[in-house]
Each structure stands twice: as structure tokens, then as C-alpha cells.
C-alpha positions as CSV (number, residue, x, y, z in Angstrom):
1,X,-7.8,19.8,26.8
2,X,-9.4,16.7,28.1
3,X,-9.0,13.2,27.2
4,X,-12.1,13.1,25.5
5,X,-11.0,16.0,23.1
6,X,-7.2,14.9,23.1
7,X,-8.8,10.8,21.9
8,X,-10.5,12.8,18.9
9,X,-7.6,14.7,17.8
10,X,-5.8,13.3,14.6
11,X,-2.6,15.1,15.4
12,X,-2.3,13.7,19.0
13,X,-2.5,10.2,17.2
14,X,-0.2,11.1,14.5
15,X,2.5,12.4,16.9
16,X,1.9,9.4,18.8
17,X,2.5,7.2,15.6
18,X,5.3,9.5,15.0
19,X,7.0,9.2,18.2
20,X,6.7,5.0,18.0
21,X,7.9,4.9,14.7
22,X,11.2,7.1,15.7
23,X,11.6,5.2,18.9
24,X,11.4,1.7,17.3
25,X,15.3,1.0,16.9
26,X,15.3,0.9,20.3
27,X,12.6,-1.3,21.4
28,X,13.3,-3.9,18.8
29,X,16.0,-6.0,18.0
30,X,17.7,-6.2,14.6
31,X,15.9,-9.5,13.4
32,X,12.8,-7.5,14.0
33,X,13.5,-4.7,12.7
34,X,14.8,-6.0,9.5
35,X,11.0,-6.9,9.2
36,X,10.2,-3.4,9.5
37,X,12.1,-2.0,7.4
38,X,10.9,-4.7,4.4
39,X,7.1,-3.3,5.6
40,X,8.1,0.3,4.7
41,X,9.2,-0.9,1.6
42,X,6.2,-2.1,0.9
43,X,4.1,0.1,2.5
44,X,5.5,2.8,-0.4
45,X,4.6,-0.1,-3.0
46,X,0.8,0.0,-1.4
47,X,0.3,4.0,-1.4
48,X,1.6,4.0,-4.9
49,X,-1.1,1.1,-6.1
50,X,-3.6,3.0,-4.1
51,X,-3.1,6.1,-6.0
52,X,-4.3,5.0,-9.1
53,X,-7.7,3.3,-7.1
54,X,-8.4,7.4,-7.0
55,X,-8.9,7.1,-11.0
56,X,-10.0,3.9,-11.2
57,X,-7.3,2.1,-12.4
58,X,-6.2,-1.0,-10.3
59,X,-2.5,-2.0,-11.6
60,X,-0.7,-5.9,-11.9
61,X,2.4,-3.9,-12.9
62,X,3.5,-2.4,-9.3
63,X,6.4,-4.9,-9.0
64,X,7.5,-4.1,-12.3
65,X,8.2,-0.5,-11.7
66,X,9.6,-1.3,-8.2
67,X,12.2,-3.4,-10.2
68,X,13.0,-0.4,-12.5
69,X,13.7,1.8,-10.1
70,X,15.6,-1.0,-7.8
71,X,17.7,-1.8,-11.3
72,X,18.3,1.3,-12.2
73,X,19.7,2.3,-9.3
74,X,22.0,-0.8,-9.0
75,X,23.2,-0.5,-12.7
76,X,24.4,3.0,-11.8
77,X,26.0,2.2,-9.0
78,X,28.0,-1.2,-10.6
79,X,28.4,0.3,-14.2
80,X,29.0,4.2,-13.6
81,X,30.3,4.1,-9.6
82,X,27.8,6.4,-9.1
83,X,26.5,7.2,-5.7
84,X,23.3,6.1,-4.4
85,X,22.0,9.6,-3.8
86,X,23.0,11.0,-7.0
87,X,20.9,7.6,-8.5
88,X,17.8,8.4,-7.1
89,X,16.1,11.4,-9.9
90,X,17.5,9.2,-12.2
91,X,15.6,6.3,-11.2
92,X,12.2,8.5,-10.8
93,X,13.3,10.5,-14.3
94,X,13.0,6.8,-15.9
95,X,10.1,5.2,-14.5
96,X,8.1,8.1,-15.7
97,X,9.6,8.4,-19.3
98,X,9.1,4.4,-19.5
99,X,5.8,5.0,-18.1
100,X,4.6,7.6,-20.3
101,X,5.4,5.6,-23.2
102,X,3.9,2.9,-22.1
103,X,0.4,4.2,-20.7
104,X,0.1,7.0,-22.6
105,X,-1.8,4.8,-25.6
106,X,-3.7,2.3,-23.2
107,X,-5.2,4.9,-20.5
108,X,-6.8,6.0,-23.6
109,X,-8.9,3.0,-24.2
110,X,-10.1,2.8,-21.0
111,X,-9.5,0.6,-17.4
112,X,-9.2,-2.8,-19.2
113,X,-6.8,-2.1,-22.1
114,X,-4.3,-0.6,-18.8
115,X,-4.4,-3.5,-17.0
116,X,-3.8,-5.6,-19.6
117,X,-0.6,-3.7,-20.4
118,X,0.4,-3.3,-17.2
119,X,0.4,-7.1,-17.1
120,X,2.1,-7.7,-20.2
121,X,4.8,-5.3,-19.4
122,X,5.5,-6.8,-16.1
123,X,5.6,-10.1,-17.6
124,X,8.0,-8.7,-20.0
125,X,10.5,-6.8,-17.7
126,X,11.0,-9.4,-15.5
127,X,12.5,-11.6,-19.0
128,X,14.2,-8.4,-20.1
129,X,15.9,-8.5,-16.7
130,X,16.5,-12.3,-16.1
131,X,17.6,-13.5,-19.8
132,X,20.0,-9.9,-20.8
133,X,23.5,-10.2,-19.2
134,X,24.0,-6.6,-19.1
135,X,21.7,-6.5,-15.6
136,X,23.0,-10.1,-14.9
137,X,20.8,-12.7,-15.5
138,X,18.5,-15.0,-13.4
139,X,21.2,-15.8,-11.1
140,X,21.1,-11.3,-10.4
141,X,23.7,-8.5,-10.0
142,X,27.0,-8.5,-8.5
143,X,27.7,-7.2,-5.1
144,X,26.6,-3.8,-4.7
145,X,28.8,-1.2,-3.1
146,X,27.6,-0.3,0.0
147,X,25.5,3.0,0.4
148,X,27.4,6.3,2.1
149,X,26.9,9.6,3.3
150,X,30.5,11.4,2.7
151,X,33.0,9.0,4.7
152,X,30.0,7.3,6.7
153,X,29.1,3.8,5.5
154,X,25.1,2.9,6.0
155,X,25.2,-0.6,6.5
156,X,23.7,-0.6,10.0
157,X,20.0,-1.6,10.2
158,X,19.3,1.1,11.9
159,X,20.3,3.5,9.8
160,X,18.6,2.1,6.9
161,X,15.6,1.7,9.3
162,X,15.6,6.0,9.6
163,X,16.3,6.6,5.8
164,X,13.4,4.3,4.8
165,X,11.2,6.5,7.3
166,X,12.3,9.7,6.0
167,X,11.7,7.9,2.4
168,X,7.9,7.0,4.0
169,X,7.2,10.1,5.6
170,X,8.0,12.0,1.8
171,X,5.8,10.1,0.4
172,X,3.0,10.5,2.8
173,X,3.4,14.2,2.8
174,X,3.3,14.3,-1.1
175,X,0.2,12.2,-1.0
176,X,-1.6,14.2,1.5
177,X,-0.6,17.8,-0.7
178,X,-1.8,15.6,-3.9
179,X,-5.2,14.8,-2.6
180,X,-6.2,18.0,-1.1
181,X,-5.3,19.5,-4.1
182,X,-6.9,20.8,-7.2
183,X,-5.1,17.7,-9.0
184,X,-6.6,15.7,-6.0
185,X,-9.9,16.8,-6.1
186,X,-10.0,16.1,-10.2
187,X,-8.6,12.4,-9.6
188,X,-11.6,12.1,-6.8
189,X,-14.7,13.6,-9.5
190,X,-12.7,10.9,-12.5
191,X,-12.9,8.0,-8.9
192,X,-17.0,8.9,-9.1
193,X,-17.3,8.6,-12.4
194,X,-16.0,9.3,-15.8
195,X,-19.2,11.0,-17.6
196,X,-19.4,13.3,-14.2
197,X,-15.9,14.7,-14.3
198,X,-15.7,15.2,-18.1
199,X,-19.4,17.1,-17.5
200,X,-17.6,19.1,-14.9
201,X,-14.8,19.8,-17.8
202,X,-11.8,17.6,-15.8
203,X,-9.3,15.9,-18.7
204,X,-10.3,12.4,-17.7
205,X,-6.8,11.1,-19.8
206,X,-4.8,13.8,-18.6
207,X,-5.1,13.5,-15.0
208,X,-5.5,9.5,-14.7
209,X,-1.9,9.7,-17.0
210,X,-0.7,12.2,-14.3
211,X,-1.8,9.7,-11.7
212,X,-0.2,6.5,-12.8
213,X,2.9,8.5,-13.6
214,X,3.1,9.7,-9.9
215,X,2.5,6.0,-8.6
216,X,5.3,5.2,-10.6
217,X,7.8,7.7,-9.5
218,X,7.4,7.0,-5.8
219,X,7.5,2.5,-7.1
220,X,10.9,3.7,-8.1
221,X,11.4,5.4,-5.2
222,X,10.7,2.1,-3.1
223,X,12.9,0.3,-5.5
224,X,16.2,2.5,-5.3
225,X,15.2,2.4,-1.3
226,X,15.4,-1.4,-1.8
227,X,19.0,-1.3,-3.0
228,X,20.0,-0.5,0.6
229,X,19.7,-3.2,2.2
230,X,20.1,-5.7,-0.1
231,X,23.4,-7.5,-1.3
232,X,22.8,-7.9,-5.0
233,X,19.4,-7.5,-7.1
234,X,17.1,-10.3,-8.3
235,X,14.5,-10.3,-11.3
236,X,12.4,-13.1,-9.7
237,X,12.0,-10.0,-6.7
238,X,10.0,-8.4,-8.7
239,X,7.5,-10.7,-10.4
240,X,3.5,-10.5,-10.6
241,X,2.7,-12.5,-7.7
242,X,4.6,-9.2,-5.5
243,X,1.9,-7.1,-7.2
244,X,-0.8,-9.6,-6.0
245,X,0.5,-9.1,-2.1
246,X,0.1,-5.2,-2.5
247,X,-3.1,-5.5,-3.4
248,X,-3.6,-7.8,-0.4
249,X,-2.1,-4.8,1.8
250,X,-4.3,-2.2,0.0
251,X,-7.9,-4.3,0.8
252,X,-6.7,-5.2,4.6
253,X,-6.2,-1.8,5.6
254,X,-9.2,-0.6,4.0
255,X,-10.0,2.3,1.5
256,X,-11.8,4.9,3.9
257,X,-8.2,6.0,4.2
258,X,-5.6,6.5,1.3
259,X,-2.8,7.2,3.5
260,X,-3.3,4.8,6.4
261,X,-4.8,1.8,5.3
262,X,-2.2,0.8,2.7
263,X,0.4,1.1,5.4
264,X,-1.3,-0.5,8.2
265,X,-1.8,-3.5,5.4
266,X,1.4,-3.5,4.6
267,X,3.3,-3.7,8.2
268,X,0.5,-6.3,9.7
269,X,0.9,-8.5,6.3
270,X,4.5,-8.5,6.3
271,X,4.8,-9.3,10.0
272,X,2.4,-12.3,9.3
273,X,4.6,-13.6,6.4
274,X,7.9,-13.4,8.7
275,X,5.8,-15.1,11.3
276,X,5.2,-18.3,9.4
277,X,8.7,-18.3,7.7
278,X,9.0,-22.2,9.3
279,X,5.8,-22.9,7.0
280,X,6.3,-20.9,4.8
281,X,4.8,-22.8,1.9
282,X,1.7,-22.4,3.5
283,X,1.7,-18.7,3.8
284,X,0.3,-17.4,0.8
285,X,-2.9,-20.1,1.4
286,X,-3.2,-18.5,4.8
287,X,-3.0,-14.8,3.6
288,X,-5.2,-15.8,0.7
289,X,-8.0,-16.5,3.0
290,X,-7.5,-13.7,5.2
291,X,-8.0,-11.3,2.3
292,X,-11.0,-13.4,1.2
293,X,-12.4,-13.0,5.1
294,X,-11.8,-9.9,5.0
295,X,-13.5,-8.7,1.7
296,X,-16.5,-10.8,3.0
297,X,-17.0,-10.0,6.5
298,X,-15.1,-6.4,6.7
299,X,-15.2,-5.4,3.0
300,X,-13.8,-1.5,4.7
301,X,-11.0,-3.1,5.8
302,X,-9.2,-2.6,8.9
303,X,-9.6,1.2,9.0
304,X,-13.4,1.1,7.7
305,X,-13.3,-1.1,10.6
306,X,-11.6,1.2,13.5
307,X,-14.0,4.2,11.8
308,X,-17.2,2.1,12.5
309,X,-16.6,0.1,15.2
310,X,-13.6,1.4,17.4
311,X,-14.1,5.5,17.3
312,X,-17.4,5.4,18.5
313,X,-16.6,3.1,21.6
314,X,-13.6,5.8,22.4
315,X,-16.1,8.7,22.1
316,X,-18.4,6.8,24.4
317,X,-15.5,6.0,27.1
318,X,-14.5,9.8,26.8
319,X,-17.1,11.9,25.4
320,X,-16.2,15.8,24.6
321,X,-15.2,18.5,27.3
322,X,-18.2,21.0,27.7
323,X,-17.7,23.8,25.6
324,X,-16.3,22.5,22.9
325,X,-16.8,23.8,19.8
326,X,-17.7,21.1,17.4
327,X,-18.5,21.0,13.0
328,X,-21.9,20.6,12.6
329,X,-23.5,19.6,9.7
330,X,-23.2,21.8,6.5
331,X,-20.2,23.2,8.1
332,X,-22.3,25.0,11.1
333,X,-20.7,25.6,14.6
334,X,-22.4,23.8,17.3
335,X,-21.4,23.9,20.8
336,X,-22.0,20.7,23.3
337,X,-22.8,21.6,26.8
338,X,-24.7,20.7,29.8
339,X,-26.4,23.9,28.9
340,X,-27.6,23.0,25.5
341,X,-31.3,23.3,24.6
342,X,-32.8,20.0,22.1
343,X,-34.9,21.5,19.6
344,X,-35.1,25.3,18.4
């Protein structure tokens, strides 16, 4: 295969992404990759609010879930000694029972009566969870144990580093089954427009509801992940400017891709916060106007932009092997040659 072809082939660059990603303990110190392992956290936050962009629903209440499952998992672990593993269904079981009850009136009437509720219930967990002593108040939880695997104790950055990976990688896999799905394809006719897919006979309610209750499972995924690596559990974590930043993530990687541009968001936002931690009250202004720039000038986002700008300057430095068979339009096989004739 030449380099031409090998440039063009998605799996060469996902097994090159692969192969970073696996490597990075090693490259990196701990600082760095403490920042890392924040970005996969929030890279699963991003996927999930991108999710429900498939229905058209945009959500204010991401944090909120991420706190559920985050507070779930630490109340089991503090109250019932459970382990962290065994916490985990649990966690997903009640983000979707909360969520059903929840959503399963406002998806009914329609995009704006969601995101008000969303709002209003992330306004309200975050008080539930600050002012009722049983999850411990403003000032948070106790100490949480730390998180094992039989006798081995996890509390090494790397290790948390490869769990949140293997936590990332499930959910990308789930997506990427989802969306090229039947389910998928019905969330993708309700994303082009409601009076299309209920012509084509798609339950508009009953697959946006199964949409928003798969984002939340996998928030409360990324909040029992969060549990990990972090010494006690805050309700001011999880409060509605943290579901302002994912959106940030979602609109500077870019929509062409569901699966990359939230996470490519997500690790170049994160690394840009930790960057200006010595001014750090000027960070949100700065990250504020980036997403504003980028809406304005590069409204794809960063993907949109590698799709439209970068691809074709790599198939001009290495253009296809001769030979090659290549999908033409309408799903024809065309072959590009030296020999081939323009025209009939």
C-alpha cells in the first residue's frame, strides 16, 4: 500500500491515535498526565451532550447527571463499603430511572420545555447535594476509600490514566454501534426534521427519550470514573457553568464528526485551561472568545476544518497508488489509473 492510500485510510489513523494514546504514560510526566486524564473525563461528558445534538435536543443539565453518577458512586462506597466496580450499574441503573422520570413528560412538549427542565433540575441537584447532610454538604464528602482490583490499590496516575481509556474507548465503541444502527439511523431522520421522521413512521418521543437516557448513562459513567481520582466529592463540581464548557468542547471540535470532534474539544480545551492556571480568572474570557471565533470564522469546527482544508492538501502531497479501486458516486467502482479514459 502506498503512502498515498495508507494517508486516506481511517484505520491507519485510528491505530495511530491508538498507539499514542496507550504510549502516553510514558512520554508524559504525572503533572501532565493528570491533565489528561481530567480531558477523558470530559471528553465522555462531550459525546454524551453530543448525543442528544442527533435529536435535536441541546442539554444545560450534563453536569448534573455527571454529579449523580459521581455521588452515587461515592455514597456507596462511604455508606455501604461497597466496591467501586460493583458501584458502577448502580450508578447507570439510577441516572436512567431519574432520567426517565424526569424527561419522560418534557420531551413530550417539545425542544424548549427539555431544556428548561434540564436547567431547573441541575439547578436543583446541585442544592439537594450542597444543603442535605446525608451527601455532606457544601464543604463535600468524606475521604473516599481508595479504588482496588482484589489486593491491588489504584492510586497511581497511571493506572487511572488506562481505566479512564478503557472507560473512553467503551463508550466510543457503543456510540459508533448506536449510530450505524437502526436506532441510529432513526435519531439521524428525527436530527432532519421532526414532520420527516414521523412521515417515515419513526416514534419521534420514543427514540429522542431513548437518546437522552443513553447520554445519561454514559454522564454517570464519567461521574463514577471521576470518583477515582479524586479525594472527596464536591457539589459546586458539578454546577451549570461545567455544562456551559462541554458545550464549548462539542462546537470546537466540530459536528461533521460525532465521535471525534467532542473529544478533540475536549483534550485541546482542557489543556488550555491547565495552561493559564497562573491567570486563571482570565480563562473563561479567553475560552469565551475562542468559541465565539470559532463559531464565526470556522462555524465546522476543528474537524469541519481538517475535512475541508487539511484532507485535501494530504491527498495532493500523496495522491492514490494506480489501481486503486476507489467509491464512486452512487456507490459505483471507479478505478484511477494512468490508463484511465475522461469521458465515455
Amino acid at each position: 500500500m502506498g503512502i498515498g492510500n495508507l494517508v486516506r485510510s481511517k484505520r491507519f489513523w485510528l491505530g495511530l491515535v491508538l498507539v499514542l494514546a496507550v504510549a502516553l504514560p510514558f512520554l508524559i510526566g504525572a503533572y501532565r498526565l493528570q491533565i489528561f486524564i481530567f480531558a477523558i473525563t470530559y471528553s465522555m461528558l462531550a459525546l454524551a451532550f453530543r448525543l442528544t445534538l442527533n435529536v435535536g435536543l441541546p442539554r444545560f443539565d450534563v453536569a448534573a447527571w455527571w454529579g449523580v453518577g459521581a455521588y452515587t458512586t461515592a455514597m456507596l462506597m462511604l455508606k455501604a463499603n461497597m466496591s467501586f466496580w460493583l458501584t458502577l450499574p448502580i450508578a447507570v441503573v439510577m441516572s436512567v430511572v431519574l432520567g426517565y422520570v424526569v424527561f419522560s413528560v418534557s420531551i413530550r412538549r417539545g425542544m424548549m420545555v427539555f431544556m428548561m427542565f434540564g436547567m431547573v433540575f441541575a439547578l436543583a441537584i446541585q442544592q439537594v447535594l450542597g444543603t442535605v447532610k446525608f451527601f455532606g454538604g457544601w464543604g463535600g464528602t468524606p475521604a473516599l476509600p481508595p479504588v482496588t482490583i482484589g489486593s491491588h490499590v489504584l492510586n497511581n496516575k497511571m493506572w487511572i490514566y488506562y481505566v479512564g481509556l478503557a472507560f473512553l474507548l467503551f463508550n466510543v465503541v457503543v456510540y459508533y454501534l448506536l449510530f450505524n444502527s437502526r436506532i441510529g439511523r432513526a435519531w439521524n431522520a428525527i436530527g432532519s426534521g421532526l414532520r420527516l421522521a414521523s412521515s417515515l413512521g419513526v416514534d419521534v418521543v420514543g427514540y429522542r427519550l431513548a437518546n437522552v437516557l443513553v447520554s445519561n448513562a454514559f454522564l454517570a459513567l464519567a461521574g463514577s470514573f471521576s470518583v477515582m481520582y479524586q479525594a472527596m466529592v464536591l457539589p459546586t463540581t458539578y454546577g451549570f457553568q461545567r455544562s456551559i464548557y462541554v458545550m464549548m468542547y462539542v462546537v470546537l471540535g466540530g459536528f461533521l464528526s460525532p465521535l471525534a470532534g467532542p473529544i478533540i474539544g475536549a483534550v485541546l480545551l482542557t489543556s488550555l485551561s491547565e495552561a493559564m492556571r497562573a491567570v486563571q480568572q482570565y480563562e473563561p474570557i479567553v475560552t469565551g472568545i475562542l468559541t465565539v471565533l470559532i463559531i464565526m470564522f470556522i462555524p465546522q469546527g476543528l474537524t469541519g476544518l481538517l475535512h475541508g482544508r487539511v484532507r485535501p492538501l494530504f491527498l495532493r502531497l500523496w495522491p492514490a497508488k494506480a489501481g486503486v479501486q476507489v467509491k464512486g458516486p452512487a456507490g459505483s467502482t471507479q478505478v484511477s489509473g494512468p490508463d484511465e479514459k475522461a469521458g465515455g
